[in-house]
Short mmCIF file of the C-alpha atoms (twelve columns), coordinates in Angstrom:
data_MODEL
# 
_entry.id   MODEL 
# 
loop_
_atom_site.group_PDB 
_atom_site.id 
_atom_site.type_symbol 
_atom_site.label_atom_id 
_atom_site.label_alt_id 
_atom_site.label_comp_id 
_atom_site.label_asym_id 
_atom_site.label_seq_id 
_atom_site.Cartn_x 
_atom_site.Cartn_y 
_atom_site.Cartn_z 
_atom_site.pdbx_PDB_model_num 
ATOM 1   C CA . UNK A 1   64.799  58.508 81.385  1 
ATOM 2   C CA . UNK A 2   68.122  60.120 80.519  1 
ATOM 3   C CA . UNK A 3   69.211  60.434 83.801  1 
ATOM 4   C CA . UNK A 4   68.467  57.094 84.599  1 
ATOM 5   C CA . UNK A 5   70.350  55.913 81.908  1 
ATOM 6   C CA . UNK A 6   73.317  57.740 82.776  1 
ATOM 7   C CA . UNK A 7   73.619  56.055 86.303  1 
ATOM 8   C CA . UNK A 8   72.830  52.600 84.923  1 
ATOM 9   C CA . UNK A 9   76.111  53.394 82.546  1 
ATOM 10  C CA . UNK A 10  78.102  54.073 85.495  1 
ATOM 11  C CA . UNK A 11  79.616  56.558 83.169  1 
ATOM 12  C CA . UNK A 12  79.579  58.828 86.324  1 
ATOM 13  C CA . UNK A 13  82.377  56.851 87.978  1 
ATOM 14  C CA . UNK A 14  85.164  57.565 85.379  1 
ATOM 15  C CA . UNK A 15  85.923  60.986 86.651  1 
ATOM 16  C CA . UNK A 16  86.525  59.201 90.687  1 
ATOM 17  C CA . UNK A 17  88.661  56.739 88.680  1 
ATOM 18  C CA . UNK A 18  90.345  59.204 86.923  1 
ATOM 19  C CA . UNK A 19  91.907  60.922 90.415  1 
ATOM 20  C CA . UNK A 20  92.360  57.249 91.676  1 
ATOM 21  C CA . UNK A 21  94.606  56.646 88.830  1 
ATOM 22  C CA . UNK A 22  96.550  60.287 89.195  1 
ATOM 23  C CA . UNK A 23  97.455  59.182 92.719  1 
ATOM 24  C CA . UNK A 24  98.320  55.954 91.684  1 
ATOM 25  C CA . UNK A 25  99.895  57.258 88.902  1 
ATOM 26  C CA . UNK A 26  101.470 60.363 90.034  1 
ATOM 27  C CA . UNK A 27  103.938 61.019 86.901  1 
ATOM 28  C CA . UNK A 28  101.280 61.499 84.273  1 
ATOM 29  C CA . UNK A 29  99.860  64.654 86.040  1 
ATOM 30  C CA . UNK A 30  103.294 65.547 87.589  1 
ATOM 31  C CA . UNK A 31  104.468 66.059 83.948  1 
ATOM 32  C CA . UNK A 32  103.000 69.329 83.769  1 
ATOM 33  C CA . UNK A 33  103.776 69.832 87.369  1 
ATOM 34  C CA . UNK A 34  104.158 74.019 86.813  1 
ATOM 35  C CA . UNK A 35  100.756 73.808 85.495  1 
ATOM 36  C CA . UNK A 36  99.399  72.099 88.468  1 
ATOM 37  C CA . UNK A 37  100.902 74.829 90.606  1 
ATOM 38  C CA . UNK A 38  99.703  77.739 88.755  1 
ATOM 39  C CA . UNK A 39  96.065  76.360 88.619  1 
ATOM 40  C CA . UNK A 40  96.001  75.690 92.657  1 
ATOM 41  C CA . UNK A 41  97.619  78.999 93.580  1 
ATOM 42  C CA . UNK A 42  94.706  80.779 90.611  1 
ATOM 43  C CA . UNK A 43  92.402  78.608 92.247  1 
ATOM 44  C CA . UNK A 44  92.606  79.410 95.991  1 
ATOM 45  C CA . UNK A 45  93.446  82.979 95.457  1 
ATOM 46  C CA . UNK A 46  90.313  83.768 92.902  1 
ATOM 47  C CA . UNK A 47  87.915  81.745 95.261  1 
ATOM 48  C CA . UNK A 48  89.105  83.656 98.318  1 
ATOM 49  C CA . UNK A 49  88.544  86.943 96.634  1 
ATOM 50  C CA . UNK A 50  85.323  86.194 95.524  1 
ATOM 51  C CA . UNK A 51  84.128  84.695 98.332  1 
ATOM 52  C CA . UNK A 52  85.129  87.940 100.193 1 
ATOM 53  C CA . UNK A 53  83.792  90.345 98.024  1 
ATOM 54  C CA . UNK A 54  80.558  88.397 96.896  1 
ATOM 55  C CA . UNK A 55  79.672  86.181 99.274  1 
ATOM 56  C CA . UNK A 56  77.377  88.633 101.828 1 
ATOM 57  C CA . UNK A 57  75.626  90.209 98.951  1 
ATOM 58  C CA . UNK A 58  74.353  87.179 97.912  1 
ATOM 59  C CA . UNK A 59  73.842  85.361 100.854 1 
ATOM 60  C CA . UNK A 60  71.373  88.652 101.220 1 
ATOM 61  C CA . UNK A 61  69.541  88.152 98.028  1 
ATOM 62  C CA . UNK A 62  68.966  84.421 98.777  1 
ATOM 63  C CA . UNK A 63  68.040  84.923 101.761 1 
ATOM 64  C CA . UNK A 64  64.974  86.827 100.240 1 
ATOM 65  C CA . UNK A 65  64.237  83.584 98.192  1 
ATOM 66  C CA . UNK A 66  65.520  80.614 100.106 1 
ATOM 67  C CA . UNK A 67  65.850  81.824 104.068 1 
ATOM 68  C CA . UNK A 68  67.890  79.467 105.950 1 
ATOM 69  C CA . UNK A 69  69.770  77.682 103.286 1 
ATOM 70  C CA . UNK A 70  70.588  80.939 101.545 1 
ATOM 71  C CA . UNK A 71  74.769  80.972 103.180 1 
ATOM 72  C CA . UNK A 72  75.055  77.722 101.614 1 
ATOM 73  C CA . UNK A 73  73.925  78.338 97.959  1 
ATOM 74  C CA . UNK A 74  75.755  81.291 98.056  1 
ATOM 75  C CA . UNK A 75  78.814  79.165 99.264  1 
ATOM 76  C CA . UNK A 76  77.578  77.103 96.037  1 
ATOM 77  C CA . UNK A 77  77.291  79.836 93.352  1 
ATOM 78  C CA . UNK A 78  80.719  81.567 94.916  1 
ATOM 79  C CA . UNK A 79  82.509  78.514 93.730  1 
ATOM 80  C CA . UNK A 80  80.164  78.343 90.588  1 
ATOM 81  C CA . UNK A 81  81.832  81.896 89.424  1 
ATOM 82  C CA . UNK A 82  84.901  81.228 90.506  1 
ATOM 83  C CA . UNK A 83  85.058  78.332 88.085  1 
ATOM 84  C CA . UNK A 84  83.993  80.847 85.648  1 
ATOM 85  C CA . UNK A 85  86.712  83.270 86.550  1 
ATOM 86  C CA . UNK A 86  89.338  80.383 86.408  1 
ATOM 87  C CA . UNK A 87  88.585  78.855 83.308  1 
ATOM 88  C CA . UNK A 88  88.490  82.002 81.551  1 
ATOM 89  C CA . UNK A 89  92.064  83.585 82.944  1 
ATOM 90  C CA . UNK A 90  93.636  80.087 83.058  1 
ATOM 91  C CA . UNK A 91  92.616  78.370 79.576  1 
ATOM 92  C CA . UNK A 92  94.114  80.795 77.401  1 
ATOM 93  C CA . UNK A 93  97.514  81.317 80.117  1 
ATOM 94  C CA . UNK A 94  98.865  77.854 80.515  1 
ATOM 95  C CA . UNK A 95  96.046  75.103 80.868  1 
ATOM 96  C CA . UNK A 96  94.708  73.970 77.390  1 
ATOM 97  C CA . UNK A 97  98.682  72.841 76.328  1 
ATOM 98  C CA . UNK A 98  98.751  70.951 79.860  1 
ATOM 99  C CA . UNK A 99  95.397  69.083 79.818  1 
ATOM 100 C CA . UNK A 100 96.365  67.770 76.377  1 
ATOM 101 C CA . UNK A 101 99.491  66.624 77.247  1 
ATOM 102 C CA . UNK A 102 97.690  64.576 80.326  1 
ATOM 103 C CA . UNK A 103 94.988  63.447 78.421  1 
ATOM 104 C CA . UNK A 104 97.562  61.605 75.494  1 
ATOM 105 C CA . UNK A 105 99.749  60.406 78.316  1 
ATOM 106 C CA . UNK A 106 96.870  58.742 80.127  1 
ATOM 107 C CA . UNK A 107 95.871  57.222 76.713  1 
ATOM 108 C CA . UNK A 108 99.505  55.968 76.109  1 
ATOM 109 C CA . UNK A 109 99.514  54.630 79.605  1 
ATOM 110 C CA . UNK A 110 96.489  52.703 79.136  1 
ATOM 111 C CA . UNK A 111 97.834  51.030 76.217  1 
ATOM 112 C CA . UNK A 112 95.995  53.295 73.154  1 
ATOM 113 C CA . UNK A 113 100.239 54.291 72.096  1 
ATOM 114 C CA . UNK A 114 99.111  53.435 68.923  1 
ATOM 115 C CA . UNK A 115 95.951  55.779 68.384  1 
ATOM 116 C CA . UNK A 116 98.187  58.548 70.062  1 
ATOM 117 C CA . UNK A 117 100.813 58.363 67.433  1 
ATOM 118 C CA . UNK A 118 98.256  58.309 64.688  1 
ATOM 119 C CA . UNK A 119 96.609  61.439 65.663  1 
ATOM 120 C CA . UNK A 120 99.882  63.334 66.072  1 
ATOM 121 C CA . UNK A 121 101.003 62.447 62.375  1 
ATOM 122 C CA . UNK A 122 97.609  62.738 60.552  1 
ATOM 123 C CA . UNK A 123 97.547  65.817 58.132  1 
ATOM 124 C CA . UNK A 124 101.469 65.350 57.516  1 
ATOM 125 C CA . UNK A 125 101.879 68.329 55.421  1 
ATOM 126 C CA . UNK A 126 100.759 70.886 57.751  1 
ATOM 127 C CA . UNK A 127 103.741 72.621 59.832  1 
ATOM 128 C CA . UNK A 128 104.971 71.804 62.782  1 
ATOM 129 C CA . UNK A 129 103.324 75.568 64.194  1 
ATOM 130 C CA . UNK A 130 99.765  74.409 62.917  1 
ATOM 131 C CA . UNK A 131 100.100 70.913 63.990  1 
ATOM 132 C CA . UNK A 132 101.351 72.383 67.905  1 
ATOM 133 C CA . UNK A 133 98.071  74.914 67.475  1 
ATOM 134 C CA . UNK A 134 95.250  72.096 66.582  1 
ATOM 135 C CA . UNK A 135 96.680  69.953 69.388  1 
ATOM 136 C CA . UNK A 136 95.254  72.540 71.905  1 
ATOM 137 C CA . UNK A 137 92.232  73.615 70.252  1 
ATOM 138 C CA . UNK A 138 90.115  71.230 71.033  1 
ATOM 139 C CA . UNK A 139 89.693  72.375 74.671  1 
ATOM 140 C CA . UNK A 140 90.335  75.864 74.014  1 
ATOM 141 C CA . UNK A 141 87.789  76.301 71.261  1 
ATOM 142 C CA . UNK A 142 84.919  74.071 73.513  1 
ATOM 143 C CA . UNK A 143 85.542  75.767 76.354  1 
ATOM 144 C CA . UNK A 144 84.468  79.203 75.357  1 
ATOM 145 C CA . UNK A 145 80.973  77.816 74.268  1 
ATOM 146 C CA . UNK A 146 80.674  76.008 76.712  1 
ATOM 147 C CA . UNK A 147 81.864  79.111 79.227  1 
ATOM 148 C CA . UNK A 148 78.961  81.653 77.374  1 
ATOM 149 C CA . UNK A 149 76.227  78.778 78.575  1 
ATOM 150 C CA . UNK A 150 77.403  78.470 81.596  1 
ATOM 151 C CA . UNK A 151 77.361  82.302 82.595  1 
ATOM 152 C CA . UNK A 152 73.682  82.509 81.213  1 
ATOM 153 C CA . UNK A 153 72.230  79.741 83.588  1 
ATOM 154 C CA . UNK A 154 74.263  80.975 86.439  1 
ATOM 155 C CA . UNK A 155 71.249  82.884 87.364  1 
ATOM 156 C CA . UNK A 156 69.620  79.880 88.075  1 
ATOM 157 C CA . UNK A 157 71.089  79.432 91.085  1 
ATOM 158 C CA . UNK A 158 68.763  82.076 92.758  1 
ATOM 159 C CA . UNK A 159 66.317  79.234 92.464  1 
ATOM 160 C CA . UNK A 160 66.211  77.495 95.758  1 
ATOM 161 C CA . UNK A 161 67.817  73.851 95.059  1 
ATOM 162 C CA . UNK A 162 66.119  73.267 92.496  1 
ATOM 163 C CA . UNK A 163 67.530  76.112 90.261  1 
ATOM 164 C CA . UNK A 164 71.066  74.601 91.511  1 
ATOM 165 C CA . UNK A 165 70.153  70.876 90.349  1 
ATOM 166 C CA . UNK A 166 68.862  71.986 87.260  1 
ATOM 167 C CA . UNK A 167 71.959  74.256 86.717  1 
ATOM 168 C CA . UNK A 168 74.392  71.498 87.110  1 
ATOM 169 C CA . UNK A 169 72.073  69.046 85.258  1 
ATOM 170 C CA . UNK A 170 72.047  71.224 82.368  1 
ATOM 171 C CA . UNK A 171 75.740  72.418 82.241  1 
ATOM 172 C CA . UNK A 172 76.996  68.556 82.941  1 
ATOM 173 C CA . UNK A 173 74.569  67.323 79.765  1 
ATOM 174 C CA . UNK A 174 76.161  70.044 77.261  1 
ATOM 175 C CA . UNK A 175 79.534  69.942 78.734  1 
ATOM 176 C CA . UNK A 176 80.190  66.238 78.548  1 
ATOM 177 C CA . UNK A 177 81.060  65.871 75.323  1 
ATOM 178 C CA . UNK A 178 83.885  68.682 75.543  1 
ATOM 179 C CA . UNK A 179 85.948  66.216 77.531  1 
ATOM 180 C CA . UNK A 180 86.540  63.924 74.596  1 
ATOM 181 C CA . UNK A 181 87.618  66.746 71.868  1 
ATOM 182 C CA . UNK A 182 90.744  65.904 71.682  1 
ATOM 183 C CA . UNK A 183 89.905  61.984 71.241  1 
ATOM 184 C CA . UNK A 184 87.965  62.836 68.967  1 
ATOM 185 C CA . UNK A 185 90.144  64.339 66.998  1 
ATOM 186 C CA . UNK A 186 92.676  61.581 67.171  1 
ATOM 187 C CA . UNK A 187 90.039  59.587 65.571  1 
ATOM 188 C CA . UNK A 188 89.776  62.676 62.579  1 
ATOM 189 C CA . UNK A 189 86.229  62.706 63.224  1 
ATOM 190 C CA . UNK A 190 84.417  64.733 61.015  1 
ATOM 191 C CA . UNK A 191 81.584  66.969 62.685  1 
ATOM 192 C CA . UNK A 192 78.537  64.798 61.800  1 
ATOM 193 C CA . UNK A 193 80.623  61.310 63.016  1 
ATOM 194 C CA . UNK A 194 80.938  63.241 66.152  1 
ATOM 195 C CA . UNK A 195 77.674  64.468 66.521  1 
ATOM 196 C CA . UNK A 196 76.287  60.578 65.721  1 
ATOM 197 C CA . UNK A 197 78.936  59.210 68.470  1 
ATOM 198 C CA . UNK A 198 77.549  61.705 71.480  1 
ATOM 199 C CA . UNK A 199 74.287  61.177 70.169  1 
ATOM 200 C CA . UNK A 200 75.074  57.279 71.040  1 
ATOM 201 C CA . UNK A 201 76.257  58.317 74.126  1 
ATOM 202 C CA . UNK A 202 74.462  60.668 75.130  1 
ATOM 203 C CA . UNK A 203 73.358  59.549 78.477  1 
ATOM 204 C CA . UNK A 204 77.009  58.672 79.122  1 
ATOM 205 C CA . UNK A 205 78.514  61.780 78.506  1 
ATOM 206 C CA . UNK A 206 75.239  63.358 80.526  1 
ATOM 207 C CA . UNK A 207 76.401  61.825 84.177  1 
ATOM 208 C CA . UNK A 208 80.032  62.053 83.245  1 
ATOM 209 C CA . UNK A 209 79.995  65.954 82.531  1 
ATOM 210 C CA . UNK A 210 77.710  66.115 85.641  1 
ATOM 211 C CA . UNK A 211 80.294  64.574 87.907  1 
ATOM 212 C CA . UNK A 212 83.281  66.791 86.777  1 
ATOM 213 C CA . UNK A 213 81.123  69.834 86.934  1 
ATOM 214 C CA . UNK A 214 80.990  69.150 90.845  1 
ATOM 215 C CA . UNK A 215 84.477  68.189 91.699  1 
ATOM 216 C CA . UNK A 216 85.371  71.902 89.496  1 
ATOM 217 C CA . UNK A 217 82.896  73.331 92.033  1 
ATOM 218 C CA . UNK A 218 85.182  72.385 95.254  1 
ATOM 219 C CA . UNK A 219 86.474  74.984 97.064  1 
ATOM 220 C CA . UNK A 220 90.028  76.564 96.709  1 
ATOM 221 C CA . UNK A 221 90.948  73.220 94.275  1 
ATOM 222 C CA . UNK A 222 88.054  72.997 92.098  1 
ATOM 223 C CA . UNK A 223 90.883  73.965 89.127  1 
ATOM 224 C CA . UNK A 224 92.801  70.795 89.745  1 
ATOM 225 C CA . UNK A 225 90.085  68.626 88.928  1 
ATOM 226 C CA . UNK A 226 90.337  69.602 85.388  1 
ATOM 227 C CA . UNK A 227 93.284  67.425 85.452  1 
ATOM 228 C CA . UNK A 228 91.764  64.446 87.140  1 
ATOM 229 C CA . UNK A 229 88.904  64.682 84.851  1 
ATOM 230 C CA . UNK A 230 91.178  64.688 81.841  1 
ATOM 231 C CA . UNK A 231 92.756  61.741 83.071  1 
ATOM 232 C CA . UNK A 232 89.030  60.148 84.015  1 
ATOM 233 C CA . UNK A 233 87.715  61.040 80.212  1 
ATOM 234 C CA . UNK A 234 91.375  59.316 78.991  1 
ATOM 235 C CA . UNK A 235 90.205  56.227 80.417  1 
ATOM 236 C CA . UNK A 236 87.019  56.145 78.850  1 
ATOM 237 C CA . UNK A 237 88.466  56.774 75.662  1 
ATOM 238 C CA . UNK A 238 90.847  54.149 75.788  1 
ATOM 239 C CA . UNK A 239 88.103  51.772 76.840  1 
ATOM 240 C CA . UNK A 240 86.422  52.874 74.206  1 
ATOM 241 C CA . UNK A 241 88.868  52.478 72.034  1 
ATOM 242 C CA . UNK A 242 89.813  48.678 72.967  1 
ATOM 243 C CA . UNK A 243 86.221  47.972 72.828  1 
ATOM 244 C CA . UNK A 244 86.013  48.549 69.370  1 
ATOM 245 C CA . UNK A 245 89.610  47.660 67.884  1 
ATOM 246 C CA . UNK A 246 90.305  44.618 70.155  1 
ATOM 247 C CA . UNK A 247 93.750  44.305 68.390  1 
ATOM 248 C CA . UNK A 248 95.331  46.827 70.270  1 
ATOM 249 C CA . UNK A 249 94.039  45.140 73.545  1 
ATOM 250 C CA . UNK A 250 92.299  46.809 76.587  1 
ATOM 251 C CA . UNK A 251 95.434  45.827 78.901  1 
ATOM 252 C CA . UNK A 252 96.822  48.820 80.316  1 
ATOM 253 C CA . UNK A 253 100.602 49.904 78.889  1 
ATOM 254 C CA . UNK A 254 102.059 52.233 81.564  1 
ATOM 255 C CA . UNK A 255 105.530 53.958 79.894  1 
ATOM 256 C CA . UNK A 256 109.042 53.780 81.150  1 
ATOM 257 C CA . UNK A 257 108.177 57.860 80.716  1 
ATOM 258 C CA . UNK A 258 104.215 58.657 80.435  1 
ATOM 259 C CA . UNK A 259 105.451 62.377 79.788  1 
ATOM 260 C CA . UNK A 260 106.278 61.280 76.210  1 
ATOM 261 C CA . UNK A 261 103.342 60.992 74.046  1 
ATOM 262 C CA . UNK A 262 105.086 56.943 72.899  1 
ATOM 263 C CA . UNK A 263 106.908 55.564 74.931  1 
ATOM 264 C CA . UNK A 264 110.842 55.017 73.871  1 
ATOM 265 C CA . UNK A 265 112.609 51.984 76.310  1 
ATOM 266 C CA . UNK A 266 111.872 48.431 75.914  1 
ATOM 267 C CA . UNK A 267 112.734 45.984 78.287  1 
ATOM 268 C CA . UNK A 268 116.782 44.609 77.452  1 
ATOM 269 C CA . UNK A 269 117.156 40.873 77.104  1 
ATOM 270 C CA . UNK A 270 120.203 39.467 78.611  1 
ATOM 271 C CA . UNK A 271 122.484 36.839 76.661  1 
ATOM 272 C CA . UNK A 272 123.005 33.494 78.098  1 
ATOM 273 C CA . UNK A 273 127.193 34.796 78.398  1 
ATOM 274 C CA . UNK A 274 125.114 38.063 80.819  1 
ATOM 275 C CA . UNK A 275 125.391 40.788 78.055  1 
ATOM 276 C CA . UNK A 276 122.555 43.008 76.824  1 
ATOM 277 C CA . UNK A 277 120.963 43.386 73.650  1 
ATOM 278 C CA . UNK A 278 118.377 45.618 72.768  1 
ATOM 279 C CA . UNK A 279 114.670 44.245 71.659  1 
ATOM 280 C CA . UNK A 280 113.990 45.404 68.714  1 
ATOM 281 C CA . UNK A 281 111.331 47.649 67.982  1 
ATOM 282 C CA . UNK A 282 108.237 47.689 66.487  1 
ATOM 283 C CA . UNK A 283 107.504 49.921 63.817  1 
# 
């Protein structure tokens, strides 16, 4: 039933939209271009090491179990540890402080400037250190949960396909909801308004974690896709977001400079004597 509602949300599709919209709109992921770099370079080079090292031995332990398909689930679990291995060295390094910066961006872009701006000035009396800390927590924090489950089922994978499916399954139904901590706390969302909202969507948040699991298990640039997911779960938020305050509006807003977190240029208006003034703008 669940995963029959989860296709019939098409909630699965926002993670293919989201690296549509990072090739059509290259300078929201660019931004953090050093970041991008580091995570392809950790990505091939951790993939080819444990696909060097591991690969054999487990090929020869599935072949026990699953005979001929056993070089391609251990081609499958290789890339399922070296998403592990990533996550774990990268997170802390240089990747939580990048995927929030992409994931406000894309919201900004898609015309949610507003809820952006909000969430970066609620709690106005904390300092600018804590403020700069609970920006990145959100997928810091999540992700280390969410990295202990996914270590403990990765035995799972010994089961012949169906041990894979039900890995992924699993993993993609608890790890959905990660990829909207940080909307959620530019809502200020307590814990039990969050827990109601992915209860509301919980089929929705099923399929989508499902989807980014597999693009994270590609070979060599599974690491990248934590990018294109960001930018995927964005969307949804700011869809989300129009849906329910319809003042704001659902068109998208792309910035002069979707690095900033609001944009800062308006369009000049030109005199009917050809000089420029400057719009004035909104507070």
């Amino acid at each position: 039933m669940l995963v029959a509602q989860g296709l019939l949300s098409l909630a699965w599709l926002w993670p293919l939209q989201g690296i549509y919209f990072s090739l059509t709109h290259p300078a929201v992921t660019l931004s953090v271009r050093a970041a991008l770099l580091k995570a392809l370079i950790s990505s091939v080079v951790i993939f080819g090491v444990l696909l060097f090292f591991t690969w054999v031995p487990q090929m020869a332990v599935l072949a026990i179990l699953s005979g001929p398909l056993a070089p391609i689930l251990a081609f499958i679990l290789v890339g399922a540890e070296s998403a592990v291995v990533v996550t774990y060295l990268a997170r802390p390094l240089f990747l939580d402080p990048a995927l929030t910066h992409v994931f406000d961006a894309t919201l900004c872009a898609r015309g949610q400037i507003e809820l952006v701006k909000q969430g970066k000035t609620r709690g106005p009396g904390a300092s600018r250190s804590v403020v700069e800390g609970a920006l990145i927590k959100p997928f810091q924090a999540l992700s280390k949960d969410g990295l202990v489950r996914y270590v403990l089922t990765l035995p799972l994978n010994f089961v012949p396909v169906v041990g894979t499916v039900l890995f992924v399954l699993y993993n993609g139904y608890v790890g959905g909801p990660n990829w909207h901590a940080r909307y959620f706390q530019l809502k200020g969302m307590s814990k039990s308004q969050r827990a109601a909202f992915v209860n509301k969507h919980r089929a929705e948040y099923a399929a989508f974690g499902t989807v980014t699991l597999l693009c994270n298990f590609i070979p060599f640039v599974g690491l990248l896709f934590s990018f294109t997911n960001t930018v995927g779960a964005a969307m949804w938020a700011a869809r989300l977001e129009a849906r329910d305050n319809p003042a704001y509006g659902s068109a998208p807003a792309v910035a002069s400079h979707p690095t900033k977190s609001v944009p800062v240029h308006t369009p000049s208006k030109q005199t009917t004597d050809g000089s420029n003034t400057e719009k004035a703008k909104d507070e």
